[in-house]
KEMIKE-939092 format. One line per field, with one value per residue (C-alpha): z, x, y; residue number from 0. Coordinates in steps of 0.05 Angstrom, whole numbers. Layout:
<recs>
w <- [Z ...]
u <- [X ...]
v <- [Y ...]
num <- [NUM ...]
</recs>
This chain:
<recs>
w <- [0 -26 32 -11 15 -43 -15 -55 -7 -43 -48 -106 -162 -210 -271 -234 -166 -118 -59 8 78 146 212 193 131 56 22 -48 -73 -138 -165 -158 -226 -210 -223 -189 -241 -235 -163 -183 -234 -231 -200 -169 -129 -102 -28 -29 -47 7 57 40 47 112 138 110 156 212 194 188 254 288 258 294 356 365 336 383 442 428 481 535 503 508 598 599 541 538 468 473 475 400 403 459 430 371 403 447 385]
u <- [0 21 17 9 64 43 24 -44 -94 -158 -195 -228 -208 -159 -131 -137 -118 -150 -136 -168 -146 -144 -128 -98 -60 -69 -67 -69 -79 -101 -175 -209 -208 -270 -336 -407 -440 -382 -397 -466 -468 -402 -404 -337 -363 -427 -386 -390 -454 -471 -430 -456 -530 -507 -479 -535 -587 -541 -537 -611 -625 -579 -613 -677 -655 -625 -689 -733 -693 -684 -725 -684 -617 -643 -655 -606 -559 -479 -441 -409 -479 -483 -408 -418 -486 -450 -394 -431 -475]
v <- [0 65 131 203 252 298 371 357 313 288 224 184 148 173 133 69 86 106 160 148 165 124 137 204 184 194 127 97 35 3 -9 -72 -120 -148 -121 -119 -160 -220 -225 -225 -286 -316 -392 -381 -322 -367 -366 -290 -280 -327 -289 -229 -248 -274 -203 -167 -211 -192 -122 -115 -158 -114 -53 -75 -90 -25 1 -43 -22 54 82 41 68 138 142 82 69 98 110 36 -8 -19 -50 -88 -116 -132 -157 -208 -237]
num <- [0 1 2 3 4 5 6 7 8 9 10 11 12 13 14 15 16 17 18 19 20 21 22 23 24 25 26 27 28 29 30 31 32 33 34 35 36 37 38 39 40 41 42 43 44 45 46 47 48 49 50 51 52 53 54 55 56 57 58 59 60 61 62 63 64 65 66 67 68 69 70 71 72 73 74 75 76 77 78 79 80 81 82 83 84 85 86 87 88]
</recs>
């Protein structure tokens, strides 16, 4: 992975490469090959497609929880309950 020392900080794509930052420092690294669609229809990618229906469950069981139990959160909740939740599932 590439860090940008230039005096110019942005972030995007540019001619294959793209500029991000993290933790405080201006990265680059190189576009993914491999597009949406592939992911979508390739047989090679069935795995992935099952993980990610698998995290989005998750993510939206997790979204309703948190929904469920907003009113406790609010009199009772700190900033760390959503981690911890997480954490502990």
């Amino acid at each position: 992975m590439a860090k940008n020392n230039s005096y110019l900080k942005f972030e995007g794509s540019l001619g294959g490469l793209t500029y991000y930052e993290k933790d405080g420092k201006s990265l680059v690294k190189v576009q993914s090959r491999i597009s949406k669609s592939r992911i979508e229809r390739d047989p090679a990618f069935k795995r992935t497609r099952e993980n990610m229906m698998e995290f989005g469950a998750a993510a939206n069981a997790g979204k309703a929880l948190r929904e469920a139990m907003s009113t406790i959160v609010k009199t009772m909740g700190d900033t760390y309950l959503t981690s911890r939740v997480t954490w502990a599932t």
